[in-house]
VEXZA-133984 format. One line per 5 residues: number of its first residue (from 0); their letters; for each residue x, y, z of C-alpha. Coordinates in nm, 3 decimals, decimal comma. Layout:
N
NUM	a	X/Y/Z | ...
% end
This chain:
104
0	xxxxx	2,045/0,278/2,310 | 2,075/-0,008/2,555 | 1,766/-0,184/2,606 | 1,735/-0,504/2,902 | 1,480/-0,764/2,847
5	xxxxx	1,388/-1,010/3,084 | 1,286/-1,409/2,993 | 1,157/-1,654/3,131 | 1,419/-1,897/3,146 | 1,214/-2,177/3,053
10	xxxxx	1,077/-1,999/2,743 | 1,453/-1,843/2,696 | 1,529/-2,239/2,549 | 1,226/-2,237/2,324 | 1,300/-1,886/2,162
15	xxxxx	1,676/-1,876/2,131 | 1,880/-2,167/2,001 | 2,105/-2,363/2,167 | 2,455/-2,149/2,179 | 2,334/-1,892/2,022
20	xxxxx	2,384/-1,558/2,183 | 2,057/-1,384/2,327 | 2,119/-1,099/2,283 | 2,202/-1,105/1,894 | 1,855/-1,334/1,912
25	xxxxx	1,692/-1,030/2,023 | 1,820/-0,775/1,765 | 1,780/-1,034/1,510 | 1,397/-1,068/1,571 | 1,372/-0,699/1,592
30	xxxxx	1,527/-0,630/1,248 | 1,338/-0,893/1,099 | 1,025/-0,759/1,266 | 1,123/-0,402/1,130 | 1,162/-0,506/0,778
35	xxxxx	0,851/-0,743/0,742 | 0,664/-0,451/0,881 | 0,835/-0,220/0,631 | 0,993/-0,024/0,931 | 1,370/-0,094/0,840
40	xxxxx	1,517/-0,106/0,502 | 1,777/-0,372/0,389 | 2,055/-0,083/0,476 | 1,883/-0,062/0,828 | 1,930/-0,379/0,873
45	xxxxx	2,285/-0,377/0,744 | 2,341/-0,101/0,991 | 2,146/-0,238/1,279 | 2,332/-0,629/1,234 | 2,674/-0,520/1,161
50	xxxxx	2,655/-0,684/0,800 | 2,935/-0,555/0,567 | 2,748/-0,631/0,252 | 2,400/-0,637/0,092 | 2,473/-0,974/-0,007
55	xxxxx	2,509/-1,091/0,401 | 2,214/-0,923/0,405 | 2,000/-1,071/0,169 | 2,102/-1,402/0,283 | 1,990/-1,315/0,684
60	xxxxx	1,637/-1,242/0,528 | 1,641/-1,551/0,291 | 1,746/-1,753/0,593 | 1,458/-1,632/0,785 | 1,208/-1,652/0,525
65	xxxxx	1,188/-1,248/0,462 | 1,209/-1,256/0,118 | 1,304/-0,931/-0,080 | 0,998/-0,795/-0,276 | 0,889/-0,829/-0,592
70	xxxxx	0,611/-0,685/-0,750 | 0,379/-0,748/-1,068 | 0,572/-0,483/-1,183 | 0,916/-0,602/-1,162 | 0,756/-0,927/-1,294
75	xxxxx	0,677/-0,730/-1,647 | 1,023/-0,515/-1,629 | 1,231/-0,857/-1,573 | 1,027/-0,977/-1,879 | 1,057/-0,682/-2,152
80	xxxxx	1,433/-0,700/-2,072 | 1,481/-1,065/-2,122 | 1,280/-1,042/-2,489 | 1,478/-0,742/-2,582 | 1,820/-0,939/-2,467
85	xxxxx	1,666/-1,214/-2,662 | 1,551/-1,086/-2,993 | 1,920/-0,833/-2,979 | 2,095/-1,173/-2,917 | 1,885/-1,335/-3,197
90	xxxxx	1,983/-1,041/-3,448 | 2,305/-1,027/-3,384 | 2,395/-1,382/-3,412 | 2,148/-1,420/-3,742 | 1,935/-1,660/-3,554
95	xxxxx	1,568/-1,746/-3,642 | 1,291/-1,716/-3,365 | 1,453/-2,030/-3,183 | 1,762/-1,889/-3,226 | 1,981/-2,160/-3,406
100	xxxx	2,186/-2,031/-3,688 | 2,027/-2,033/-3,991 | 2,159/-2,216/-4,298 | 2,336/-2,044/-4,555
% end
Protein backbone atom coordinates (compact mmCIF):
# COMPACT_ATOMS: atom_id res chain seq x y z
CA UNK A 1 0.00 0.00 0.00
CA UNK A 2 1.43 3.38 -0.88
CA UNK A 3 0.29 6.02 1.26
CA UNK A 4 1.38 10.18 0.52
CA UNK A 5 1.45 12.48 3.39
CA UNK A 6 1.80 15.99 3.16
CA UNK A 7 3.95 18.41 5.86
CA UNK A 8 4.29 21.41 6.55
CA UNK A 9 7.69 22.14 5.72
CA UNK A 10 8.35 24.14 8.64
CA UNK A 11 7.04 21.44 11.02
CA UNK A 12 8.78 18.71 8.51
CA UNK A 13 12.32 20.09 10.51
CA UNK A 14 10.78 19.72 13.94
CA UNK A 15 9.42 16.07 13.37
CA UNK A 16 12.08 14.42 11.28
CA UNK A 17 15.78 14.73 12.00
CA UNK A 18 18.21 16.28 10.16
CA UNK A 19 19.23 13.65 7.18
CA UNK A 20 17.11 11.38 8.10
CA UNK A 21 14.83 10.03 5.46
CA UNK A 22 10.99 11.04 5.79
CA UNK A 23 9.67 8.64 4.71
CA UNK A 24 11.33 5.83 6.97
CA UNK A 25 10.36 8.75 9.79
CA UNK A 26 6.91 8.06 8.89
CA UNK A 27 6.82 4.22 9.02
CA UNK A 28 8.93 4.41 12.00
CA UNK A 29 6.30 6.45 14.02
CA UNK A 30 3.63 4.24 12.70
CA UNK A 31 5.19 0.97 13.94
CA UNK A 32 5.99 2.43 17.09
CA UNK A 33 2.47 3.79 17.32
CA UNK A 34 1.16 0.19 16.41
CA UNK A 35 3.07 -1.58 19.04
CA UNK A 36 2.54 0.91 22.04
CA UNK A 37 -1.07 0.58 21.14
CA UNK A 38 -0.72 -3.21 21.03
CA UNK A 39 -1.71 -3.13 17.25
CA UNK A 40 1.65 -4.66 15.84
CA UNK A 41 3.67 -7.33 17.39
CA UNK A 42 7.55 -7.28 17.57
CA UNK A 43 7.36 -9.64 14.22
CA UNK A 44 5.07 -6.85 12.70
CA UNK A 45 7.37 -4.63 13.24
CA UNK A 46 10.20 -6.80 11.99
CA UNK A 47 8.12 -7.21 8.91
CA UNK A 48 6.87 -3.71 8.55
CA UNK A 49 10.87 -2.11 9.14
CA UNK A 50 12.77 -4.57 7.19
CA UNK A 51 14.67 -5.77 10.44
CA UNK A 52 16.42 -9.19 9.93
CA UNK A 53 16.44 -10.05 13.57
CA UNK A 54 14.47 -9.78 16.84
CA UNK A 55 17.47 -8.46 18.31
CA UNK A 56 17.40 -5.15 15.62
CA UNK A 57 14.21 -5.15 16.78
CA UNK A 58 14.31 -4.92 20.29
CA UNK A 59 16.91 -2.36 20.05
CA UNK A 60 14.47 0.09 17.58
CA UNK A 61 11.93 -0.11 20.57
CA UNK A 62 14.63 0.37 23.33
CA UNK A 63 15.89 3.28 21.29
CA UNK A 64 12.55 4.81 21.24
CA UNK A 65 11.62 4.17 24.68
CA UNK A 66 8.99 1.16 23.78
CA UNK A 67 10.12 -1.11 26.12
CA UNK A 68 9.17 -4.90 25.78
CA UNK A 69 6.64 -5.95 28.53
CA UNK A 70 6.95 -7.38 31.56
CA UNK A 71 4.47 -8.34 33.84
CA UNK A 72 4.11 -9.14 37.73
CA UNK A 73 4.03 -12.36 36.41
CA UNK A 74 7.18 -12.71 34.61
CA UNK A 75 8.54 -10.83 37.69
CA UNK A 76 7.64 -14.15 39.96
CA UNK A 77 8.60 -16.74 36.95
CA UNK A 78 12.17 -14.88 36.52
CA UNK A 79 12.35 -15.33 40.36
CA UNK A 80 11.34 -19.18 41.04
CA UNK A 81 13.89 -19.92 38.26
CA UNK A 82 16.77 -18.02 39.63
CA UNK A 83 16.20 -19.83 43.37
CA UNK A 84 15.85 -23.15 41.75
CA UNK A 85 19.25 -22.36 39.56
CA UNK A 86 20.50 -21.25 42.86
CA UNK A 87 19.74 -23.83 45.45
CA UNK A 88 20.63 -26.78 42.19
CA UNK A 89 23.93 -24.77 41.92
CA UNK A 90 24.27 -24.76 45.76
CA UNK A 91 23.69 -28.70 45.88
CA UNK A 92 25.70 -29.57 43.42
CA UNK A 93 28.74 -27.74 44.34
CA UNK A 94 28.14 -28.73 48.32
CA UNK A 95 27.72 -25.13 49.15
CA UNK A 96 25.95 -23.78 52.31
CA UNK A 97 23.06 -21.15 51.93
CA UNK A 98 25.78 -18.47 50.79
CA UNK A 99 27.14 -20.84 48.70
CA UNK A 100 30.94 -21.03 49.62
CA UNK A 101 32.29 -24.49 49.90
CA UNK A 102 32.00 -25.86 53.03
CA UNK A 103 34.95 -27.15 55.06
CA UNK A 104 35.76 -30.62 55.18
Amino acid sequence: MTITVEIPEELAGQLIAAGQNPARAVLEAIALEGYRSDHLTEADIRKLLGFDTRIEVHGFLKEHGAFLPYTDEDLEHDREVASHVARRTRAEHGGGPSGTRRAG
